[in-house]
N, C-alpha and C positions, 0 to 999 in steps of 0.2 A: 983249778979246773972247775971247781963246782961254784967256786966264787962267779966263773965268766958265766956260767949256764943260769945263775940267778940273776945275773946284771942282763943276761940275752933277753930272760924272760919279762922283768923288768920291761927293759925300750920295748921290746915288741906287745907289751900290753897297753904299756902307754900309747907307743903309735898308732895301732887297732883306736883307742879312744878319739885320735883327736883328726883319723884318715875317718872315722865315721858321721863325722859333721864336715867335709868337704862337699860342695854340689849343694848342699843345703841353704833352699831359700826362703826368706820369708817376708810377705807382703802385709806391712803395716797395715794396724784398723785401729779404730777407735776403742777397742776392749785395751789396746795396748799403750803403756804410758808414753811412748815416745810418737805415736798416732799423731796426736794435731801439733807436736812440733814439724814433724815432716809434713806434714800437710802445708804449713805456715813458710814453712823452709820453700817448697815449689812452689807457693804462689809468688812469694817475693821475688824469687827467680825466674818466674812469670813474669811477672812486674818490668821488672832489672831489662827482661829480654825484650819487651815492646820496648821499652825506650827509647835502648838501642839500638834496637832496628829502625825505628823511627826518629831519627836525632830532630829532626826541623818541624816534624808534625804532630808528636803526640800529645793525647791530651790528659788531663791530670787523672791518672785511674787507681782506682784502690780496690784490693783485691780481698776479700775476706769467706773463709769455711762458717756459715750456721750453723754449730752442732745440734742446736736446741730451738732453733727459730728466734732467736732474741730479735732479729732485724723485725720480724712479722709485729712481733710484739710492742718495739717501740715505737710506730709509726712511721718510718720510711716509706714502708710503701702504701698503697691504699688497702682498705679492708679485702679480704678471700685470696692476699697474693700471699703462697706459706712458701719459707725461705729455708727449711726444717730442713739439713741432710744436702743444700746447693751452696754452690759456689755464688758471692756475694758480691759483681761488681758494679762500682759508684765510678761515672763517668762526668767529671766534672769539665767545660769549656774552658780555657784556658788561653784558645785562639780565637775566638770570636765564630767557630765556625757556627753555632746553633746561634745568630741572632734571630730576635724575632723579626725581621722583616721577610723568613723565610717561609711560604706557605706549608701550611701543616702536612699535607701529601711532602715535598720536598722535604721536610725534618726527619719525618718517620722514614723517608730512604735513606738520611745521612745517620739518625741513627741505626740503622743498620747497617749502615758501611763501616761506621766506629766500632759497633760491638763484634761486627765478622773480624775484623782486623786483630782486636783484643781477642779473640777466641781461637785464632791459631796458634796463639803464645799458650792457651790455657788444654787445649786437647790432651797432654798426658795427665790430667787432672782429671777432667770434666771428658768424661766419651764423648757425650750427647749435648748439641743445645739446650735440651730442656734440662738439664743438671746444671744450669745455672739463671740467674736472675739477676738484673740491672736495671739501674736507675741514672737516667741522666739529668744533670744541672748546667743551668744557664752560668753566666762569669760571674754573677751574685750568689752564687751560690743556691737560688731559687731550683726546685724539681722542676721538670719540661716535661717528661716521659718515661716512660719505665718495660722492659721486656719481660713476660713471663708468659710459660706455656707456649714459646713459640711466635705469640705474636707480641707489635711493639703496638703501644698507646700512650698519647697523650696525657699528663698531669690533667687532672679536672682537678679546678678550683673548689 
């Protein structure tokens, strides 16, 4: 008898412990070590999901978090554009849609149709447009334009 009222007490302490982390949730940050794998984890599954939605049109897009602004730093973009804390994507042509024979008004609306397209894959990521920053290349791999703050502009030479 006194053996069951110890084993009783037992499970029912154990239980109390592990019925106290049920409901319990917790949203990744970067204090946490598994932060910029999840992070990495949903963009690729960002990535994965434009694709597929897109089987016949998409274009070659790479999707990457700035923890530190390195993008800022190694020249991607042009000098005052900080990439510190956004989401990072490189929109490369792959169909021929940016040739240059497209007047520069018409580019800066295709690229906006490119990047609106890529940013509904990226929304549980990125709330906000300006939580992210883009750069688009021609099928050479050359810069054309780049998005930040909202608006898009043209590469200068």
């Amino acid at each position: 008898m006194k053996n069951r009222k110890i084993l009783v007490a037992i499970l029912l302490s154990l239980s109390f412990c592990f019925v106290s982390w049920v409901g319990y949730g917790e949203v990744y940050d970067f204090g946490d070590p598994l932060g910029p794998l999840v992070m990495y984890f949903r963009l690729l599954q960002a990535r994965i999901d434009y694709i597929m939605q897109n089987p016949t049109n998409f274009l070659d897009v790479g999707l990457h978090y700035d923890i530190e602004g390195e993008f800022s730093e190694e020249g991607f973009f042009p000098q005052g554009v900080e990439t510190e804390g956004k989401v990072v994507v490189t929109l490369q042509d792959n169909r021929g849609i940016f040739s240059n024979r497209i007047k520069e008004k018409d580019l800066l609306r295709r690229f906006q149709q490119e990047l609106t397209e890529v940013y509904t894959f990226l929304e549980p990521v990125a709330t906000e447009m300006d939580d992210i920053v883009a750069i688009f290349y021609n099928q050479k791999g050359l810069p054309l334009g780049y998005y930040y703050g909202g608006s898009y502009k043209l590469q200068k030479e």
